[in-house]
C-alpha positions in Angstrom: -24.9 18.9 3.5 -23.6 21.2 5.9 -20.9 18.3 6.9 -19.9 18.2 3.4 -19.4 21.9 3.3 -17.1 21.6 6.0 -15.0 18.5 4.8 -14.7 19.4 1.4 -12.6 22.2 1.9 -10.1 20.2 3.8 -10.9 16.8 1.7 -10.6 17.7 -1.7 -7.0 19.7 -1.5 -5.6 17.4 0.6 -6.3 14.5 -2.2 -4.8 16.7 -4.2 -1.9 17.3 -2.2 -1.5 13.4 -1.9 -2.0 12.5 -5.1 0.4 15.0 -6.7 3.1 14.3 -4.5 2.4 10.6 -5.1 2.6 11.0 -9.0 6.3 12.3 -8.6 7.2 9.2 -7.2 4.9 7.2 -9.8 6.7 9.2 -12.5 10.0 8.5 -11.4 9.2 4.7 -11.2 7.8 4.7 -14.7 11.1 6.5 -15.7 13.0 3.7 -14.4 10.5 1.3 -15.1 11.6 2.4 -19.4 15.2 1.9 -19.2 14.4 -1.7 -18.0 12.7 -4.5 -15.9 15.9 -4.0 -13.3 15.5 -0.5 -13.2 11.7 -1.4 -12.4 12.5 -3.6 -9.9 15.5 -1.9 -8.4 13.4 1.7 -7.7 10.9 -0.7 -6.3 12.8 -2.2 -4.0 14.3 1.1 -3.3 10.8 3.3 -3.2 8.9 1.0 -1.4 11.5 -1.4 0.6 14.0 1.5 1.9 12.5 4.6 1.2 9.0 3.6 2.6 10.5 3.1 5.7 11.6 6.3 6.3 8.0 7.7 4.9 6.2 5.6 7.7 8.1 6.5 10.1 8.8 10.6 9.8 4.5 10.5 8.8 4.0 8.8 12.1 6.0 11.0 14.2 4.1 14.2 12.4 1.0 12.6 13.1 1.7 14.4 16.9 1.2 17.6 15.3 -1.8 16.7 13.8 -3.9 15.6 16.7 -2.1 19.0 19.2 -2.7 21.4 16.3 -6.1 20.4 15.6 -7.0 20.2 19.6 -5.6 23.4 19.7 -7.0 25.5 16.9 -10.3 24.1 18.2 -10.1 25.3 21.5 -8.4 28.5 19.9 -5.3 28.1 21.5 -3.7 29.5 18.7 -0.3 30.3 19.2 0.4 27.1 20.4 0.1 25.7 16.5 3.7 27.0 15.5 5.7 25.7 18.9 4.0 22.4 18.0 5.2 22.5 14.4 8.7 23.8 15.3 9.3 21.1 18.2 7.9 18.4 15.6 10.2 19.6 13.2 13.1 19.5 15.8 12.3 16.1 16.8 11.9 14.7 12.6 15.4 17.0 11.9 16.9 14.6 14.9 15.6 11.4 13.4 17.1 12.0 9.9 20.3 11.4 10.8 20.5 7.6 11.8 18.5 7.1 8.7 20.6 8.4 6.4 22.7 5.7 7.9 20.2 3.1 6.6 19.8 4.5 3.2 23.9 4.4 3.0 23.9 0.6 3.7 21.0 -0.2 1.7 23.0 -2.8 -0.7 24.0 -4.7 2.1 20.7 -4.3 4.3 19.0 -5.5 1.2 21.6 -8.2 0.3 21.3 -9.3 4.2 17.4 -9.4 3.7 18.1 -12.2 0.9 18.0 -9.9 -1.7 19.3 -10.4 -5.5 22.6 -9.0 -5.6 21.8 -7.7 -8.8 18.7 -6.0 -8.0 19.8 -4.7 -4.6 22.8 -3.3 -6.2 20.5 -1.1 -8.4 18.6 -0.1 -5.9 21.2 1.4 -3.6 21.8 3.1 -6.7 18.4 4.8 -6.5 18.1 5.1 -2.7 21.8 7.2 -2.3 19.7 10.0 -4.0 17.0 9.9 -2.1 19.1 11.0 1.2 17.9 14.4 0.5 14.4 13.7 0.5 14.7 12.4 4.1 15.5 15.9 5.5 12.4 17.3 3.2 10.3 14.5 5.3 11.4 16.1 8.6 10.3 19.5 7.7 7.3 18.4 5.2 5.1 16.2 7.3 4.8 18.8 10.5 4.3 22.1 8.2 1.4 19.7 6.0 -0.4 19.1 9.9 -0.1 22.7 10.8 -1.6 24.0 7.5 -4.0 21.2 8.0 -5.8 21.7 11.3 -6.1 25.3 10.7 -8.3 23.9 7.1 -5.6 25.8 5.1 -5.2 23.1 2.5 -5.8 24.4 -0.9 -2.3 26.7 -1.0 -0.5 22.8 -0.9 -2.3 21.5 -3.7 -1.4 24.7 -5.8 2.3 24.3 -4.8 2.0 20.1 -5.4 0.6 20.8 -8.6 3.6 23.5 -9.2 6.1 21.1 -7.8 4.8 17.7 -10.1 5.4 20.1 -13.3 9.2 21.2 -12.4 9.9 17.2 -11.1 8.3 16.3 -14.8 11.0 18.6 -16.6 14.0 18.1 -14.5 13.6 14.2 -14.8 13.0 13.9 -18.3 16.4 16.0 -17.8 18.2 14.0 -15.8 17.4 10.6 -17.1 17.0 11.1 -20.3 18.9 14.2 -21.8 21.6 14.0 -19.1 21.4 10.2 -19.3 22.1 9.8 -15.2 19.8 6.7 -15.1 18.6 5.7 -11.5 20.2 8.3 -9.8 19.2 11.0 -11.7 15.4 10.2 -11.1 15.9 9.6 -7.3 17.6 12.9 -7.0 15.0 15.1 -9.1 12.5 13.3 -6.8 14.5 14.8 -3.4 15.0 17.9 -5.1 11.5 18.3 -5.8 10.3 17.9 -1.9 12.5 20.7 -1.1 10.5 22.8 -3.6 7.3 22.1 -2.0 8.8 22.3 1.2 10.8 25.8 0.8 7.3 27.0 -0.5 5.0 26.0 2.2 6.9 28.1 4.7 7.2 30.7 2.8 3.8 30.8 2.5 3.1 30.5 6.4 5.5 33.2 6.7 4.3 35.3 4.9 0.4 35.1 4.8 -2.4 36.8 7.0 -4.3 33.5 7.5 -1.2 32.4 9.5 -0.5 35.3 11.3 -2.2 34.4 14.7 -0.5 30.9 14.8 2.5 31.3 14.1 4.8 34.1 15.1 8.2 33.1 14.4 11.2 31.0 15.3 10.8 30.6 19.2 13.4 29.7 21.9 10.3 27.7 23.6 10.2 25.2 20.7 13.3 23.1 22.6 11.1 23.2 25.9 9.6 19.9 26.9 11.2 18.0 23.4 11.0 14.5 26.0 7.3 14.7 26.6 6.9 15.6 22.9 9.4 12.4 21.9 7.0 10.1 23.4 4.2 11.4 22.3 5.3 11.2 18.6 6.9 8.1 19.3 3.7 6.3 20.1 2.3 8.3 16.7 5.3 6.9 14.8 4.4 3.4 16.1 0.9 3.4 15.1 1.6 4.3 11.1 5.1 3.0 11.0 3.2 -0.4 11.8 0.7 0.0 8.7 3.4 1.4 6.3 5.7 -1.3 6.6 3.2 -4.0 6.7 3.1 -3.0 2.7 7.0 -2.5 2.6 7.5 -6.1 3.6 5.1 -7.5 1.1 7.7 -6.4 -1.7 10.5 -7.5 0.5 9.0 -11.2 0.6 8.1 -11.1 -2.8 11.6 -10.4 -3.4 12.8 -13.9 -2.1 10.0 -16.0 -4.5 11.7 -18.4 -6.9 11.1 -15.8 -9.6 12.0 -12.0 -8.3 12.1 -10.0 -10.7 8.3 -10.8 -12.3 6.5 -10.7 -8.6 8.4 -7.7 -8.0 7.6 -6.0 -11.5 3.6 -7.0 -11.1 3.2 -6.4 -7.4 5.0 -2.6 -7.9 2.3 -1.9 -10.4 -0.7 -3.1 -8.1 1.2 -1.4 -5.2 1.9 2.0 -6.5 -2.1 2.0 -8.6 -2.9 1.5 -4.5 -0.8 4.3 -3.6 -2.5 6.4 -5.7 -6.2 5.1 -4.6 -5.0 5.2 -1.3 -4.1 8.7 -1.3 -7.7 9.7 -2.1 -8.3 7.7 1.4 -5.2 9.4 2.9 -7.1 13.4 1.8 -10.0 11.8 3.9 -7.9 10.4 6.9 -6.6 14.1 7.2 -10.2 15.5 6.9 -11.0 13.4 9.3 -8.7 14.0 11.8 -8.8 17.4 11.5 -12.6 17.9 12.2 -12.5 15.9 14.8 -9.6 17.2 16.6 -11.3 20.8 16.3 -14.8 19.8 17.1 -12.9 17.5 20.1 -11.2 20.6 21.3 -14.1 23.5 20.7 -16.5 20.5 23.0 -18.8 19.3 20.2 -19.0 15.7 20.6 -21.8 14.8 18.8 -20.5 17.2 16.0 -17.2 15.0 15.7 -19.2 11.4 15.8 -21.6 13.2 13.0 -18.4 14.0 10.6 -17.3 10.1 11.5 -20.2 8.8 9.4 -20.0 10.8 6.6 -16.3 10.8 6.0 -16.3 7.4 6.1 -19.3 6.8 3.8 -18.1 9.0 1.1 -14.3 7.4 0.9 -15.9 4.2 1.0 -18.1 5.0 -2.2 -15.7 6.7 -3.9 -12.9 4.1 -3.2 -15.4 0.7 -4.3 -16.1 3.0 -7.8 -12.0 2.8 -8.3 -12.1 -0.6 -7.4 -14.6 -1.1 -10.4 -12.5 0.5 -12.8 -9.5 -1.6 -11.9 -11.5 -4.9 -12.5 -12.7 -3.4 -16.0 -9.4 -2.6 -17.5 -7.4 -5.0 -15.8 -5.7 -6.9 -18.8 -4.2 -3.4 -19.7 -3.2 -1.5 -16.9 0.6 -2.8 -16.0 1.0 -1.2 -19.8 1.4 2.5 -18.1 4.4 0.9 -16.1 6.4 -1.4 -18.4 5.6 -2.9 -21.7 6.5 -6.5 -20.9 3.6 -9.1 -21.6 4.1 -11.9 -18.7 4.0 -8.9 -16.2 0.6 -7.6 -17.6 -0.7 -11.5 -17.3 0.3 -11.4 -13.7 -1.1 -8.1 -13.3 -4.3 -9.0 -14.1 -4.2 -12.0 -11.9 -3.3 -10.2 -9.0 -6.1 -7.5 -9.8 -9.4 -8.9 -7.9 -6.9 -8.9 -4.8 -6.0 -5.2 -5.4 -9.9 -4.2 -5.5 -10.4 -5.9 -2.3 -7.4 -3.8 -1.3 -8.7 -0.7 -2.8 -12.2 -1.4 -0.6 -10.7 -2.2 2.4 -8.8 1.3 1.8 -11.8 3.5 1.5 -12.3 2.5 5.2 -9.2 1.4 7.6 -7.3 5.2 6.7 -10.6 7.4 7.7 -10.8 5.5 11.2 -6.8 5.7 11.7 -7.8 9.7 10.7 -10.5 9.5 13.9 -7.8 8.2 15.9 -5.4 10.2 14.9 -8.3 13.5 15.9 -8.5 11.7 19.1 -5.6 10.6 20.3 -5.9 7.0 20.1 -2.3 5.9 18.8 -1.0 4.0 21.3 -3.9 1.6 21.2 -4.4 1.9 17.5 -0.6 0.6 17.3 -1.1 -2.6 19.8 -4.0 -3.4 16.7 -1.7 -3.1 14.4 0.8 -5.1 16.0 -1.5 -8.5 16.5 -3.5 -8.1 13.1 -0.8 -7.2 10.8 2.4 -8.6 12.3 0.8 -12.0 14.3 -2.0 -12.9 11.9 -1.0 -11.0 8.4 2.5 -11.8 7.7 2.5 -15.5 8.8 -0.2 -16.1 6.9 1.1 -14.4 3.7 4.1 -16.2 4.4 2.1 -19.8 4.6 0.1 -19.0 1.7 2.9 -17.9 -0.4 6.3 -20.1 0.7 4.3 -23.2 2.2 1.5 -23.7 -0.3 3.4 -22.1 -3.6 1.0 -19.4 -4.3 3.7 -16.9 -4.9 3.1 -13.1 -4.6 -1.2 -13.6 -5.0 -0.7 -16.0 -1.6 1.3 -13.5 0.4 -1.0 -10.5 -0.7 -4.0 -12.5 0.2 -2.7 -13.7 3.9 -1.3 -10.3 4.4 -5.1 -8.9 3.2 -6.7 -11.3 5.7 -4.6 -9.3 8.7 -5.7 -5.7 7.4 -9.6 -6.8 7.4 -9.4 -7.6 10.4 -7.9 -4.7 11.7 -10.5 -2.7 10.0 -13.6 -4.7 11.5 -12.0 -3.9 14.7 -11.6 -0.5 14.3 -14.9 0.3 13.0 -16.1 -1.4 16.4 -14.2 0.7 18.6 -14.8 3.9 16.5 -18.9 2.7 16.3 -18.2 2.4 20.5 -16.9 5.4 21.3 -18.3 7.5 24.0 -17.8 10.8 22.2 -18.8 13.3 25.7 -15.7 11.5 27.2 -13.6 12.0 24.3 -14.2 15.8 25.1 -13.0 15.8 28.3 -9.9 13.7 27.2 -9.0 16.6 25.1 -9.9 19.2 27.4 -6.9 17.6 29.9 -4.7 16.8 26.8 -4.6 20.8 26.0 -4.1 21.4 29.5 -1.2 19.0 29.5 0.6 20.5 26.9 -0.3 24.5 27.3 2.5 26.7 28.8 2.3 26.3 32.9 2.1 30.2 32.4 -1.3 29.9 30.5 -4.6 29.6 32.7 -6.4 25.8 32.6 -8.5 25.3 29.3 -12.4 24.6 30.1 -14.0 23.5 27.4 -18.1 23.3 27.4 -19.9 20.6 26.4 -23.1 20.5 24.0 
C-alpha cells in the first residue's frame, strides 16, 4: 500500500496524459476514417508509417532526460533537471530538421516502399501537415521527462484534457465546416501539440513546484551536447527499435494482395492498442521514474520493491482490457468506419490483439525499469535480435510464404515481442539492485558540473 501511494500519483496522470494525447490522434483518424476507406487508409499509412517514425525516434532521444532527471532529483541534484531538459531539447530541435525532409518526400518514400500510388498519394497529403507537429515532439517529450521525475504529472493531464477539447472543435472545423479534408485534420492535430506544449512551459515557468529545478534559459545547456548526443542516441535506439517494429507491420500489410482492407482492419486493432498501450506507457513512466529516484537517493531494495508491483498492476489491468476486446469483438471496427468486410476482419484479427494487449501490460513497465536504470544500450541489442532477426522474418513467412495475410504477419511479428519480454523479465528478475546504486552514483558523477563536489550516495 504505501507503494501504491507513491505510484499512483505519477501513474494515474500520466495515463491520462497518454491517453488524451492519443485520442487526438484517434479522433483525427476517425475523421478521416468518415470521408472514406482511402482517407482511412491514407492517415494510416501516414500516422503510423511516417509519422510514427518520427514519434519513436524524438521519444527515444527524450528518454535521456528521463533516466538523468530522475537520477538527479533523487540524489537532489536539482538544478541539474532544467540543463538536462534544455540540452535535450537542443539535441530534439537539431533532429527535426532532416525529418521534415522525410515527411516532404513521403509520396515517393512510400511509393519506393511498394506502396499504392493511390493511397500514398493521400497520405502525403496528411503527413505535409503534420511537419509542425515534429518541432512540438522536440520540445514535448524532454519537458513531459522533466515534469515527470520530479512526480509533477497531474498539471499535463489537466492541459491534455484542455488540449483534446480545442483539437475536437478546431477539427470538426477544419474538416467538416471548412471542408479541408486530410489536411485539415493533420494540421489541427500539429496545432494542437503546440497548445499542450506552449502550456507546459508556461507552467514550469511560472510555478513554485519548479522553482528549485529550473532557473531559466542557461548558456551551459550547449556545454557537453556530444556526450549528451550519444547518450540519447543509444535511448533513441532502444524505443526507436520497438516503435517501428509496429510501423512496419502496417507497411507490410500495405503490400498484401488486398491493401486497402488489411490496412483498414489492422489500423483499427493498432490504434485500440495504442490506446491500451498507453495505460502501459503511464506505468512505464511510473516506473522509471521511481526507480531512477530511489536509484539515485541509494534505495535498492526500494526500487526492486516498486518493480513487482508496477508490473503486477499493468499486467491486471491490461489482461481485463484484453477481455473486453474478445467480448465485443464483432462490433468494435464500427467506432472507425462503417464498412462490414472490415468489421469481419476485425474480429478475426481480435484474439491476436488480446495476446497483444497482454503482452503489453508487461514488456513497456520493464523497458520503464530500464529506462530508471540506464540499461538502453543493452535493451536495444534485444530489440534488435527479437524483433528485427526473429519477428519480422517470421511475419513475413507467415504472411507472404504461407498466405495468411495480415493475421500471419501480426502473429510472426507477436512471436519476436514475447520473446523479448521473457527475456527482459529475466534480466529485470536478475538484477543485482546494490550495484545498480553504485552505477548511478558514478552516472551522476559523470554528468554533474566538474565545478560541483563528487555525489556519494549511501546505501540501505
Amino acid at each position: 500500500m504505501v507503494e501504491l501511494r507513491l505510484l499512483a500519483p505519477i501513474a494515474a496522470p500520466a495515463v491520462v496524459v497518454y491517453m488524451l494525447n492519443n485520442m487526438m490522434s484517434i479522433s483525427t483518424q476517425i475523421s478521416s476514417g468518415h470521408l472514406g476507406n482511402l482517407q482511412l487508409a491514407a492517415s494510416a499509412l501516414g500516422n503510423n508509417g511516417i509519422q510514427t517514425f518520427a514519434y519513436g525516434l524524438m521519444l527515444g532521444m527524450g528518454s535521456a532526460v528521463e533516466t538523468l532527471c530522475g537520477q538527479a532529483y533523487g540524489a537532489h541534484r536539482y538544478e541539474m533537471l532544467g540543463i538536462y531538459l534544455q540540452r535535450s531539447t537542443i539535441l530534439l530541435m537539431a533532429v527535426g530538421v532532416p525529418l521534415t525532409a522525410v515527411y516532404a518526400f513521403s509520396r515517393r518514400i512510400l511509393i519506393l516502399l511498394g506502396e499504392s500510388p493511390e493511397i500514398a498519394a493521400a497520405a502525403a497529403v496528411f503527413v505535409y501537415g503534420l511537419i509542425p507537429q515534429i518541432f512540438a515532439y522536440a520540445a514535448n517529450f524532454p519537458i513531459q521527462k522533466f515534469l515527470q521525475a520530479q512526480r509533477i504529472v497531474a498539471p499535463s493531464a489537466y492541459i491534455s484534457a484542455a488540449a483534446l477539447v480545442l483539437h475536437l472543435a478546431l477539427e470538426w472545423l477544419a474538416v467538416y465546416g471548412l471542408g479541408m479534408g486530410l489536411l485539415g485534420a493533420s494540421l489541427v492535430l500539429s496545432l494542437s501539440w503546440w497548445v499542450m506544449v506552449a502550456a507546459q512551459f508556461m507552467y514550469i515557468a511560472t510555478s513554485e513546484r519548479c522553482r528549485r529545478t529550473w532557473t531559466g534559459l542557461s548558456r551551459r545547456a550547449f556545454s557537453g551536447l556530444p556526450e549528451f548526443l550519444k547518450l540519447s542516441t543509444a535511448s533513441a535506439v532502444m524505443l526507436c527499435l520497438e516503435v517501428w517494429y509496429f510501423q512496419i507491420l502496417i507497411l507490410m500489410a500495405g503490400l498484401l494482395d488486398d491493401p486497402q482492407l488489411a490496412l483498414d482492419s489492422l489500423t483499427v486493432c493498432m490504434t485500440l492498442a495504442a490506446w491500451v498501450f498507453r495505460i502501459s506507457v503511464g506505468f512505464n513512466a511510473a516506473a522509471s521514474v521511481r526507480v531512477g529516484n530511489e536509484l539515485g537517493a541509494g534505495h535498492p531494495r526500494a526500487a526492486a520493491f516498486s518493480v513487482v508491483v508496477v508490473t503486477a498492476l499493468s499486467f491486471v489491468i491490461t489482461v481485463a482490457m484484453a477481455v473486453v476486446f474478445l467480448v465485443f469483438r464483432d462490433r468494435i471496427s464500427y467506432i472507425f468506419t462503417e464498412g462490414e468486410t472490415v468489421a469481419r476482419a476485425v474480429s478475426d484479427l481480435c484474439p491476436l490483439l488480446a495476446a497483444t494487449l497482454i503482452l503489453n501490460g508487461i514488456q513497456p513497465v520493464l523497458s520503464g525499469v530500464a529506462v530508471g536504470c540506464g540499461w538502453q544500450k543493452l535493451v536495444a541489442y534485444i530489440n534488435v535480435a527479437c524483433y528485427y532477426f526473429v519477428g519480422i522474418p517470421l511475419g513475413i513467412l507467415l504472411g507472404f510464404k504461407f498466405h495468411l495475410g495480415a493475421k500471419g504477419i501480426w502473429t510472426g511479428m507477436l512471436g519476436g515481442t514475447c520473446i523479448q519480454t521473457i527475456i527482459l523479465f529475466w534480466i529485470t528478475f536478475r538484477t543485482d539492485w546494490n550495484k545498480e546504486v553504485e552505477e548511478a552514483r558514478k552516472r551522476l558523477n559523470q554528468w554533474e558540473d566538474k565545478k560541483q563536489p563528487l555525489l556519494e550516495v549511501p546505501t540501505d
